[in-house]
N, C-alpha and C positions, 0 to 999 in steps of 0.2 A: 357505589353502585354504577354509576356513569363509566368508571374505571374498564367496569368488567364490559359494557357493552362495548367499549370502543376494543378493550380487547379481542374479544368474540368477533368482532366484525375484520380488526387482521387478521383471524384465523382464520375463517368464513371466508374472505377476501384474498389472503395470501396461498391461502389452498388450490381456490383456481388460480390463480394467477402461477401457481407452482407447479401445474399439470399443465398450463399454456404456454407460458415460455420462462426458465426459471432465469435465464439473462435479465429479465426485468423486474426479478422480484423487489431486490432492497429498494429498485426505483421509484416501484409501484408505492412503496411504504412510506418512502417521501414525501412522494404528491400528497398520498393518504393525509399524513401531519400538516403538510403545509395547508389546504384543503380546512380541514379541524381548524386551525391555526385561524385561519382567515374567518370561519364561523364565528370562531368564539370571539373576534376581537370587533365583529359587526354586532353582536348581541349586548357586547361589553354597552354601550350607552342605556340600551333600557333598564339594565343591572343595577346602573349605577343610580339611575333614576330610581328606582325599586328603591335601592338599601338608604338613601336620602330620603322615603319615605314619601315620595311625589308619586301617589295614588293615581294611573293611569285607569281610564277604563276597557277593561278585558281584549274587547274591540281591535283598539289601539297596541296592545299587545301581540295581538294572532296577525296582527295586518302590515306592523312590522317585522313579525317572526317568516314571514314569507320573502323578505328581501335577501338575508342572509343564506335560505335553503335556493331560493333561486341563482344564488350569483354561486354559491358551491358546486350544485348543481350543473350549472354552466362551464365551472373551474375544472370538475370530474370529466366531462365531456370531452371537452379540451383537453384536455392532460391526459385522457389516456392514446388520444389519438397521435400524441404528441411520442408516447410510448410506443405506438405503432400494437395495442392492446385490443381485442373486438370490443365493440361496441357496447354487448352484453352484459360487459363489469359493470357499466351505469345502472343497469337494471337490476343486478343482483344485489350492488351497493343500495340501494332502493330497496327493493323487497328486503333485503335484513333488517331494515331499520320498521317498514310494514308489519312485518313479524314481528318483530319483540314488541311494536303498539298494539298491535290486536291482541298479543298475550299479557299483556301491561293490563288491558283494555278488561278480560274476561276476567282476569284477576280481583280486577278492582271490582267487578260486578257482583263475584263470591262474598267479597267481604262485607 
């Protein structure tokens, strides 16, 4: 499942970025991975903690899950500036991922 959002979200993403300047697209997709790359390897500790079975509480969970979104966050900002890309893609990078939570969200409310 994860697979397809991160796909959706290059689409999503590579879309504009292909109507704004297409010079920068595969660069754009780059950052994108390296970006992911850096997430997944900041969350990696808690994981490991998790699958060794050292029962965190929740707290501590969501409280480190904001250092990782911040420092991406920051990485997006930077990088695309860096691309000479407006400003905007942070935002829209944002709201995709808003979207599919609130639809995650209403989903899980049906069931």
């Amino acid at each position: 499942m994860e697979w397809l959002i991160a796909i959706g979200q290059l689409v999503f993403q590579g879309a504009i970025v292909f109507f704004l300047r297409k010079d920068r697209l595969l660069h754009y997709f780059g950052q994108l991975m390296t970006i992911s790359l850096i997430g997944s390897l900041l969350l990696l500790p808690v994981i490991l903690l998790d699958s060794l079975f050292i029962s965190l509480p929740s707290a501590v969970y969501l409280s480190y899950f904001t250092i990782p979104v911040a420092i991406m966050l920051w990485q997006h900002i930077r990088r695309i500036k860096i691309l000479e890309l407006p400003s905007f893609l942070t935002i829209t990078w944002i709201g995709y991922r808003l979207l599919l939570l609130a639809i995650f969200y209403l989903y899980a409310l049906k069931s």
